[in-house]
C-alpha positions, 0 to 999 in steps of 0.5 A: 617930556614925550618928545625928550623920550622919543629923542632918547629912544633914537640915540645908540645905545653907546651914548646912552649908556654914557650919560647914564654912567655919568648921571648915576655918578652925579646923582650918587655924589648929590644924596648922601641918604641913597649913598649910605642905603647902597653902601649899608645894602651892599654890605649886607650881602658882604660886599665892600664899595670897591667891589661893587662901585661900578653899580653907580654907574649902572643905575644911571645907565638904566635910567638912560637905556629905558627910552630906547627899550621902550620905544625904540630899536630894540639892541642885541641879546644874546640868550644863554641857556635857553634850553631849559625854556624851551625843555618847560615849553615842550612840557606844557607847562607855564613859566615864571620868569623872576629877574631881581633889579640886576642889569636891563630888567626891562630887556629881559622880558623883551628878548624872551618875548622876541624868542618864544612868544609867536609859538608859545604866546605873549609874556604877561607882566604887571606895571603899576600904572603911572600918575602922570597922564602922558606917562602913563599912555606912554607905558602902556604903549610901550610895555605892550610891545610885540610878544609881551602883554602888560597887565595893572597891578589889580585882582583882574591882572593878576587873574590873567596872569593865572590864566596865562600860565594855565594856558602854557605861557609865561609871564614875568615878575621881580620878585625883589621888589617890595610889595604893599602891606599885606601881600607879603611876609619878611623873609630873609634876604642876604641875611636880613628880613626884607618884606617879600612879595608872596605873589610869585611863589602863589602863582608857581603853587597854584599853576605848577608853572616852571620857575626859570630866573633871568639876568639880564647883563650890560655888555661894555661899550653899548654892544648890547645884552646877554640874558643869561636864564637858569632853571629852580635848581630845586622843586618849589616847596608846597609851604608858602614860607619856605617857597618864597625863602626858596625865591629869595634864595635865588634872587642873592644867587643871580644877584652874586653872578654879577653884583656890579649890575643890581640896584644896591640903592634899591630900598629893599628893606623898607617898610611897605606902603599900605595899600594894594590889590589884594591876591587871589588865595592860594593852596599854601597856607601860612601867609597872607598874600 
């Protein structure tokens, strides 16, 4: 399997990108149970199988892109509006960077890093590391490329994600993804309680670190990305609630700018496993982290 990988990262990503749309359709016709999840998601948020069916297509193109994000050459991105980075930077202040499963996710931490990270430090992210041995050293391999500092999903990643922000770095986190039992709460999510990680918003409460959301689009064609980051338009509220409302608010925001790229079989609204690190405790109250 490490040699697959090592192979897949060499392919350009054109061809990658095509056996991806391939699998993702083939894997679509196979499961019914992940057909009627992605149609019941998408139509939470108002959107019928025409208008988003090209999301299929794109599940299976980041699977297939991963190898070469991970170990190989990195493709182009362009960065849209990186102004309001660069404007957080020069404060001093440290940034939260929330991307929802939307497009190359995993491109987007490498391209901010690619950009900032020599004059303003690496972007520290958390992973959960793998079961499987070869795996998991080849995670931790390559998510700590240049610029980009990966941290495990304990009280000790956590805390260097603190002191990272303290420092005026950054760091990275989907906020969309379902966390275990008791480092959550429910909060709306296209209209429908869906059990939110609280983590992002206690590390914006506890730092007054910048929150800037991150999508990072497929170019057609294999001709790269283009990550488009925006600024909270709002201040973060200081009750946890209504901040983590606010986080979830502008994840459906990034998610509606281009709807054919999210992960709509992504079981959002599943209930969460029990077990998990447990959060450092924050100003706010109202929620257990």
């Amino acid at each position: 399997m490490p040699s697959l990988f090592r192979l897949f990262a060499a392919l350009p990503l054109w061809l990658l990108h095509s056996l991806g749309a391939a699998m993702g359709w083939l894997v679509f016709a196979l499961s019914p149970t992940y057909r009627r999840r992605f149609a019941a998601n998408a139509a939470q948020a108002g959107y019928g199988f025409g208008r988003v069916r090209a999301a299929v297509g794109h599940a299976g193109r980041m699977v297939f892109e991963m190898p070469r994000i991970w170990l190989g050459q990195l493709p182009g991105c362009t960065i849209v509006n990186a102004e309001c980075a660069e404007q957080a930077y020069a404060a001093g202040r440290g940034i939260v960077f929330l991307t929802p499963h939307l497009g190359c996710f995993e491109m987007s931490v490498q391209a901010a890093a690619g950009r900032w990270a020599a004059e303003h430090g690496d972007i520290t992210v958390l992973y959960r590391p793998a079961r499987q041995g070869w795996l998991a050293e080849m995670l931790e391999t390559a998510r700590n490329r240049p610029g980009v500092q990966a941290v495990p999903t304990t009280l000790s990643g956590v805390r260097q994600m603190i002191k990272a922000l303290r420092q005026g770095a950054a760091v990275g986190l989907l906020p969309d993804q379902v966390p275990p039992q008791g480092l959550g709460l429910w909060s709306p999510f296209f209209g429908r309680d869906a059990y939110t990680m609280t983590l992002a918003a206690r590390l914006v409460l506890q730092t007054g670190a910048a929150v800037i959301v991150a999508r990072c689009e497929r170019l057609p064609w294999g001709r790269g990305y283009t990550l488009y980051l925006e600024a909270l338009p709002v201040p973060t509220s200081q009750s946890l609630e209504s901040a983590v409302e606010q986080i979830n608010a502008a994840m459906e925001a990034a998610i509606r700018q281009c709807p054919q790229q999210y992960l709509w079989g992504y079981g959002r609204y599943k209930q969460p496993r029990v077990e998990g690190l447990q959060s450092p405790q924050g100003p706010a109250q109202g929620g257990e982290a």
